[in-house]
C-alpha positions in Angstrom: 137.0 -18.5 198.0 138.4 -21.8 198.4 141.2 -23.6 196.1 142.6 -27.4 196.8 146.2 -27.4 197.7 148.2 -30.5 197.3 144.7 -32.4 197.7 143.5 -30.5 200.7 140.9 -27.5 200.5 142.1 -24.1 201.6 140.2 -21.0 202.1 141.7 -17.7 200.8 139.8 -14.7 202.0 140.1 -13.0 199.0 141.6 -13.4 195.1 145.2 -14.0 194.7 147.7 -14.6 191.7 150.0 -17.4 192.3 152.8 -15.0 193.4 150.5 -13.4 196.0 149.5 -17.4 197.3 153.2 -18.1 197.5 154.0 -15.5 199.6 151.1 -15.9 201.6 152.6 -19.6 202.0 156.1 -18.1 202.6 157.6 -19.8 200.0 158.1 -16.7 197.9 161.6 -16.5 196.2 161.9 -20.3 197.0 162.4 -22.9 194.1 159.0 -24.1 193.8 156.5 -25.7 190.7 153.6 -25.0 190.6 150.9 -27.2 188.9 147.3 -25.2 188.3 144.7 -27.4 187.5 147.4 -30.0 185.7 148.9 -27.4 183.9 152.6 -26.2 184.8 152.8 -22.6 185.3 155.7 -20.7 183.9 157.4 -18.6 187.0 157.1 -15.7 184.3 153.7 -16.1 184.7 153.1 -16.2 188.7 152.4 -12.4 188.6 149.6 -12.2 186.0 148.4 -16.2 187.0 144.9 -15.3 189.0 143.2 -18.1 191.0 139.9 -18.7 191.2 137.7 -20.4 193.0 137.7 -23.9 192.9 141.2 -24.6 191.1 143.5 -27.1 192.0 147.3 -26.3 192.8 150.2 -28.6 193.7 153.2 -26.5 194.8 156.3 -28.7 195.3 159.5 -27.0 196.8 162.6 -28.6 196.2 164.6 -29.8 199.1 168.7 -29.6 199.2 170.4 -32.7 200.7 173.8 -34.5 200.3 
């Protein structure tokens, strides 16, 4: 299965919810958005959120600074 992440194409070997493809990416428990297919997806929603192939995700993590 293969998905486009922040514009690049990615291959999952298998189907994930959004939660599963964050912490796949290590960014679980991290403040993160996530855009599927230009639609924001709730955090409530991460869980029960399945991708499929061919969507398109941008996953932003916010970045602390001072």
């Amino acid at each position: 299965m293969h998905i486009q992440l922040n514009g690049e194409t990615y291959a999952l070997s298998g189907p994930l919810s959004v939660a599963g493809l964050l912490e796949h990416l290590q960014l679980a428990g991290r403040r993160v958005a996530v855009e599927l297919n230009f639609e924001i997806v709730p955090r409530s929603q991460y869980e029960t959120t399945h991708l499929k192939d061919g969507d398109a995700l941008e996953v932003v993590h916010a970045i602390g600074g001072g």
